[in-house]
C-alpha positions as CSV (number, residue, x, y, z in Angstrom):
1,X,7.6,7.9,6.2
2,X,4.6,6.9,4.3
3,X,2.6,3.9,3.7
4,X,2.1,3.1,-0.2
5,X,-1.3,1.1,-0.8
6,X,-1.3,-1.5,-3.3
7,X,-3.7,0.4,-5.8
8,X,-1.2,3.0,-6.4
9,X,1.5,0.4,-7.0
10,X,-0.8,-0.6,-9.6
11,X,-1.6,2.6,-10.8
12,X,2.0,3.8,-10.9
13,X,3.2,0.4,-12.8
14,X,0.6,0.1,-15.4
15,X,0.5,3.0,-17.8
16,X,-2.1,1.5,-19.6
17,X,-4.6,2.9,-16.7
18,X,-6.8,6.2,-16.7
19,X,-5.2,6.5,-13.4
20,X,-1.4,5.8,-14.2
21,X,-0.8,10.0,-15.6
22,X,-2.9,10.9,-12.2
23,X,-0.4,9.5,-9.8
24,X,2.7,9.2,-11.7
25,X,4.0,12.5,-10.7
26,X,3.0,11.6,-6.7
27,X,4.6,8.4,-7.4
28,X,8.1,9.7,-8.5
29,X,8.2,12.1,-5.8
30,X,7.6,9.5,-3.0
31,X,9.9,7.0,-4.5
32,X,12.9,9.4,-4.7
33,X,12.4,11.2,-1.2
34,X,10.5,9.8,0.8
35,X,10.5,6.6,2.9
36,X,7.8,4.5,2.2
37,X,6.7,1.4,4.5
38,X,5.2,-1.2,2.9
39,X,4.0,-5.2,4.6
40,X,4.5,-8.7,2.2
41,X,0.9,-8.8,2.0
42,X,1.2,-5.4,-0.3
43,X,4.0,-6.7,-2.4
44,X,1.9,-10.3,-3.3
45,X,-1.1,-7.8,-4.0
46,X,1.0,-5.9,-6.4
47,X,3.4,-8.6,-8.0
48,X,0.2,-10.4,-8.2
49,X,-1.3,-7.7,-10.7
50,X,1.8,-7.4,-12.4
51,X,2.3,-11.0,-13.3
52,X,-1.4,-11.3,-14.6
53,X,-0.9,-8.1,-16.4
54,X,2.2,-8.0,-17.9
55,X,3.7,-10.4,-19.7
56,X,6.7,-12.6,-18.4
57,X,9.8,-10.3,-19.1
58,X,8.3,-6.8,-18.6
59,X,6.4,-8.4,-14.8
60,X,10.0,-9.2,-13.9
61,X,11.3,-6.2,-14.7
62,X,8.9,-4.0,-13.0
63,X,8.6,-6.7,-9.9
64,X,12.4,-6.5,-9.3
65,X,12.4,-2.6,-9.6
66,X,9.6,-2.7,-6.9
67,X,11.1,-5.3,-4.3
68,X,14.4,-3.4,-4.4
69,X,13.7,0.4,-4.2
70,X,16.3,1.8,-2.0
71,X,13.8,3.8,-0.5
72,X,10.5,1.1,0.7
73,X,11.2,-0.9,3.9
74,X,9.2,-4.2,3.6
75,X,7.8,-5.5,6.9
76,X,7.3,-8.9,7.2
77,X,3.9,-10.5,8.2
78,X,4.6,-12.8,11.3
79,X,2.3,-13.6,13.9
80,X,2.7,-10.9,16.1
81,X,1.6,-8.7,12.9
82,X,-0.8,-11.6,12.6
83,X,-1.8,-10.6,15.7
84,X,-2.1,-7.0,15.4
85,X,-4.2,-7.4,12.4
86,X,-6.8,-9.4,14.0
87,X,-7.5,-7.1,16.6
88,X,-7.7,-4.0,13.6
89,X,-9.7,-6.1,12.0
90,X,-12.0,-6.6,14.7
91,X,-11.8,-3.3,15.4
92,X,-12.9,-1.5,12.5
93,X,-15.0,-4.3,10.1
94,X,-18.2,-3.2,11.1
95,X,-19.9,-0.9,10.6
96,X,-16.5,0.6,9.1
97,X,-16.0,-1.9,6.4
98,X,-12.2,-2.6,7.0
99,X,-11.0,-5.8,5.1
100,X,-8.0,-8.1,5.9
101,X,-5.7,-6.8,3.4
102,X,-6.4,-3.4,4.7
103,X,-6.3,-4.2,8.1
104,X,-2.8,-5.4,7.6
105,X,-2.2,-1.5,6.7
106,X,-3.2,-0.4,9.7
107,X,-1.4,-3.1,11.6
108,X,2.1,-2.2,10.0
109,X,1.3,1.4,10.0
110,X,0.5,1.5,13.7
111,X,3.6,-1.1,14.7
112,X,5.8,1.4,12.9
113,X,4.3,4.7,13.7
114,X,3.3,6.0,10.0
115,X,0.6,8.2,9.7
116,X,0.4,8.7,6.0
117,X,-0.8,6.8,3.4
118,X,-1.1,7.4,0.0
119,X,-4.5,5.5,-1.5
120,X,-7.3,5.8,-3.6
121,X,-9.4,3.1,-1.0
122,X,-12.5,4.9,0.3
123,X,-12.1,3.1,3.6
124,X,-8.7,5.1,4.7
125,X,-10.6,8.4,4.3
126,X,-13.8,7.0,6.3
127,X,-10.9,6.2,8.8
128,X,-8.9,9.0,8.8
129,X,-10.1,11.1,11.9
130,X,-10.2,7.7,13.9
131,X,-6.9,6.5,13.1
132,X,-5.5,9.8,13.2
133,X,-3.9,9.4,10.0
134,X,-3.4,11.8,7.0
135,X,-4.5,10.3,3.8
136,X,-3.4,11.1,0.2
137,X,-5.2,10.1,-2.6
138,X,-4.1,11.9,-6.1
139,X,-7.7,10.7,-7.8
């Protein structure tokens, strides 16, 4: 199982990025053996940049072929991930620089027991060693 950040959503979904031909290749793989774990603050991140991106038709397109890969389990953000987050958060801000968003990462990573993710954030790899988590970044 693996953990998909939002930037490579993005990446993978907008060809008209330097990045897109750098993780498109990772980005098939994952998505057609892998298991990948994602949280609903992820998807909002990533519909988000589609729908100010994209127009209408194509940001539905792409948004519905995201929410329903076969292959991504969605985890909900409910108090007790609330919860979890606060105390990541707390955690791992300073000096470490974690953010909310990211903190909800670690929060469904750790609830689900994923230790990959696949990211092009700087503060996974400043992480790593402490979470214990392998971290993939095709940039």
């Amino acid at each position: 199982m693996i953990f998909v950040d939002s930037n490579i959503w993005c990446y993978y979904f907008d060809k008209r990025l330097p990045e897109h031909e750098k993780v498109r290749g990772s980005m098939r793989e994952i998505v057609q053996s892998e298991e990948i774990i994602c949280n609903t603050i992820v998807v909002m991140e990533v519909v988000h940049y589609l729908v100010r991106n994209f127009k209408e038709t194509v940001a539905r397109k792409k948004i519905e072929y995201f929410v329903n890969l076969s292959t991504m389990k969605i985890e909900d953000f409910n108090r007790q991930m609330l919860t979890a987050t606060l105390e990541q958060l707390l955690s791992y801000a300073y000096p470490n620089g974690l953010g909310g968003r990211d903190a909800t990462i670690v929060a469904t990573m750790n609830s689900e027991g994923v230790t990959r993710i696949i990211s092009h954030d700087g503060i996974f790899k400043r992480l790593a060693r402490k979470l214990a988590y392998e971290v993939i970044d095709p940039i």
